[in-house]
C-alpha positions as CSV (number, residue, x, y, z in Angstrom):
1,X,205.3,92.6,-7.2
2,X,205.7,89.1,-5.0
3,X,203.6,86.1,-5.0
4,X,202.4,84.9,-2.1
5,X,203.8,81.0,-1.7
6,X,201.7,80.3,1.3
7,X,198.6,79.4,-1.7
8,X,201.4,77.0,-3.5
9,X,200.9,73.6,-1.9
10,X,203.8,71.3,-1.7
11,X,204.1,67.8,-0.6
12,X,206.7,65.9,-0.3
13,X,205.9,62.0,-0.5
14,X,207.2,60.1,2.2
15,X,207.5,57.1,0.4
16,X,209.3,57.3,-2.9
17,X,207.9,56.3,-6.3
18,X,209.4,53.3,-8.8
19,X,208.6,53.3,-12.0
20,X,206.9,50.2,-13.4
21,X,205.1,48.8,-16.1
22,X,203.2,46.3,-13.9
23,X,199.7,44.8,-15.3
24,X,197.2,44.8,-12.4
25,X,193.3,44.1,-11.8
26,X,191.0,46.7,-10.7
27,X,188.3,44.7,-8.9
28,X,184.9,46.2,-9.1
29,X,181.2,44.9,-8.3
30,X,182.8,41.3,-8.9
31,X,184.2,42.5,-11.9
32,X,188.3,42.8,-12.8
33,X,189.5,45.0,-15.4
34,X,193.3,45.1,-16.5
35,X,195.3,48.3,-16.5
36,X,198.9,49.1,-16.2
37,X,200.7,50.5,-13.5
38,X,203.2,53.1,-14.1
39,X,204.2,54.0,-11.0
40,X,204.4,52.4,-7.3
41,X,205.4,52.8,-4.5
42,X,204.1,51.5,-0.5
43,X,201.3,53.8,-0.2
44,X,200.1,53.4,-4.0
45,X,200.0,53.5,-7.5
46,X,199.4,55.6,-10.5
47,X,197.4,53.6,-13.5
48,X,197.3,54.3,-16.8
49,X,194.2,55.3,-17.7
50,X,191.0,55.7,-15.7
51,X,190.1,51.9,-15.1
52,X,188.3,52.3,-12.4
53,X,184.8,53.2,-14.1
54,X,184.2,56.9,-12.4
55,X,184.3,54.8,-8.9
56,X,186.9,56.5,-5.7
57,X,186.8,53.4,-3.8
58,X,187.7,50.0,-5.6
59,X,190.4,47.0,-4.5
60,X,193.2,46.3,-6.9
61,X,195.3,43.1,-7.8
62,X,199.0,43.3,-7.8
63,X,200.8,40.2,-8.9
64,X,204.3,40.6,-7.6
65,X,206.6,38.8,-9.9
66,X,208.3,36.0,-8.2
67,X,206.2,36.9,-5.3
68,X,202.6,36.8,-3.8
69,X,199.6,38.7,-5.1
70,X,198.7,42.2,-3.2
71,X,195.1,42.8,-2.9
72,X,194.2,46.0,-1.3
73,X,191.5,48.6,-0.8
74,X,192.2,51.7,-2.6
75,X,191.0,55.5,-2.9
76,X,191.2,57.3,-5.7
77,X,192.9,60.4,-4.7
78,X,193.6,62.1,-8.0
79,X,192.6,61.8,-11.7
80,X,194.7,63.4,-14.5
81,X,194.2,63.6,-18.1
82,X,196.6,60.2,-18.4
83,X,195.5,58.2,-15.4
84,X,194.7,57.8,-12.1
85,X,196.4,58.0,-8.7
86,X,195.0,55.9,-6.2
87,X,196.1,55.4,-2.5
88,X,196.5,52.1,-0.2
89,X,193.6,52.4,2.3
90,X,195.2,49.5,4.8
91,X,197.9,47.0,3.4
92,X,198.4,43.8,6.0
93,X,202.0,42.5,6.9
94,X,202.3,40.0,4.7
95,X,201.9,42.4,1.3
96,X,203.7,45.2,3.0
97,X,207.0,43.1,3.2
98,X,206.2,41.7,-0.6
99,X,205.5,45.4,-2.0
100,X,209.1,46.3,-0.2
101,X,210.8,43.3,-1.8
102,X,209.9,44.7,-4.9
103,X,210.5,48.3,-4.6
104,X,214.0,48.2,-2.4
105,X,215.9,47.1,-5.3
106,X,214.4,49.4,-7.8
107,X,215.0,52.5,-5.9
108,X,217.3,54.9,-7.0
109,X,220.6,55.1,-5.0
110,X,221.3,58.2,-3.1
């Protein structure tokens, strides 16, 4: 008997994952809440946790060591039993080039 692999979803991410134990702000209603970040990468990041209080929309605060701060927009795009995957809705320039300052050297070499 086969399996039919056309109902097996894969995705390959374009943009590869770091892990990290960054502490960031989820900003909701005016209100920040601290989680950690365990993985990121330029299109998101995974949080420990669900710290984003049942919502699918919210901003975060990255603080970039020796860097700027990245505030984004975010959607929630997954929730596991450990966390929360969220994705980058629009990320200017400016945070772009600091979130690949951070990442380049952290990625693993080919």
């Amino acid at each position: 008997m086969s399996v039919a692999s056309s109902n097996v979803e894969t995705r390959e991410r374009y943009h590869p994952r770091v892990d990290t134990n960054l502490l960031v702000r989820v900003l909701i209603n005016g209100r920040a809440v601290a989680a950690k970040a365990r993985d990121l990468s330029m299109a998101g990041v995974y949080l420990a946790g669900d710290p984003t209080l049942g919502r699918n929309r919210l901003a975060l605060s990255i603080p970039l060591p020796d860097d700027r701060e990245v505030v984004v927009q975010c959607r929630v795009r997954r929730r596991d039993a450990d966390g929360v995957a969220v994705e980058f809705e629009q990320v200017d320039w400016e945070d772009l080039f600091a979130l690949a300052r951070y990442l380049h050297p952290r990625l693993p070499e080919e």
